[in-house]
C-alpha angles and dihedrals in degrees: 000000000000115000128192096255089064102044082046094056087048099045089058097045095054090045088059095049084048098042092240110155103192126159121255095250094054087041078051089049096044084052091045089052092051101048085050084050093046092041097045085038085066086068121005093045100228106164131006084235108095110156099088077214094066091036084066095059098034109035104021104044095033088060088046098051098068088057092099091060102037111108117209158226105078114012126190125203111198115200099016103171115172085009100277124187089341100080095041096052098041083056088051099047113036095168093067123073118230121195106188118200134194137141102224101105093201089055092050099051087048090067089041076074106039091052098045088039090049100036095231113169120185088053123111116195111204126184111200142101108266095247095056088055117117121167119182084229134047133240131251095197123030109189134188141172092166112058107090094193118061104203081045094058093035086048097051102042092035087102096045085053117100112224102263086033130123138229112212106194116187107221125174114216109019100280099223096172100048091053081049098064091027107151112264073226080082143037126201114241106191134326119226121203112221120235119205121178108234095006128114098188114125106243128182135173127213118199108192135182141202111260098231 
């Protein structure tokens, strides 16, 4: 059984290796939010992943490592399943507002109870399907791990994008052909590849504007 000793000793240790300096009531917070994803996974099936150890590595910190590009200050996380990155970057950044939005009712429900249990504050948790989302503002940063087709995702939040604001789109190997065929509707603006210690996954950002 993982404790939270364990997952505590572990968390610090991968922040280290990732030069990620975070108080100990939000490292408190990112293990909390684990042991709720490992507990709810047992039933409800949220992520493949199902070691908290690994979570850690593969969840946590690869959430972590797009903080340096979101733009604030509202962020929206489309598809964000278990919460990812959405929950461990509202945590890190409690200036900015998140809205997180899914339409599987079971996973949102799931981060209803992450946030109340939690008492975060500056998350939104928003259970529609992106195209029946209708804010009456718009988003500086619109991220997305889930979406496996670029122009898809682009297409369906370009509505939801204020006008000098970015779309981060997490992406494995780099993803050539989709650039290739990219929409004239958008430019990209740059591609990060993602560092994990540890880690050989192969990991890209794609930060990617409106064509005005």
């Amino acid at each position: 059984m993982i404790d939270f000793k364990q997952l505590h000793v572990e968390l610090l240790k991968q922040l280290s290796k990732n030069h990620f300096d975070i108080n100990e009531k939000i490292n408190k917070k990112l293990i909390e939010y684990v042991l709720l994803l490992h507990k709810w996974n047992q039933i409800h099936n949220l992520t493949s992943i199902r070691d908290p150890l690994q979570m850690l590595s593969k969840h946590i910190i690869d959430s972590l490592v797009i903080s340096p590009y979101l733009q604030g200050p509202d962020i929206l996380d489309v598809g964000t399943g278990a919460g990812l990155p959405g929950i461990p970057l509202a945590l890190t950044h409690p200036h900015y507002r998140f809205a997180l939005l899914d339409s599987n009712g079971k996973k949102t429900r799931f981060l209803t109870h992450v946030i109340q249990t939690l008492t975060i504050t500056n998350v939104e948790i928003i259970s529609l399907r992106v195209e029946k989302y209708h804010p009456e503002y718009c988003f500086n940063s619109i991220v997305s791990r889930a979406f496996s087709q670029l122009n898809e995702f682009l297409h369906k939040t370009k509505h939801l994008c204020c006008e000098n604001g970015s779309f981060l789109a997490m992406k494995g190997q780099y993803p050539a052909e989709e650039i290739h065929v990219l929409d004239t509707d958008f430019k990209l603006i740059d591609t990060k590849p993602l560092q994990i210690a540890d880690l050989d996954e192969k990991r890209h950002l794609l930060i990617i504007g409106l064509n005005h």
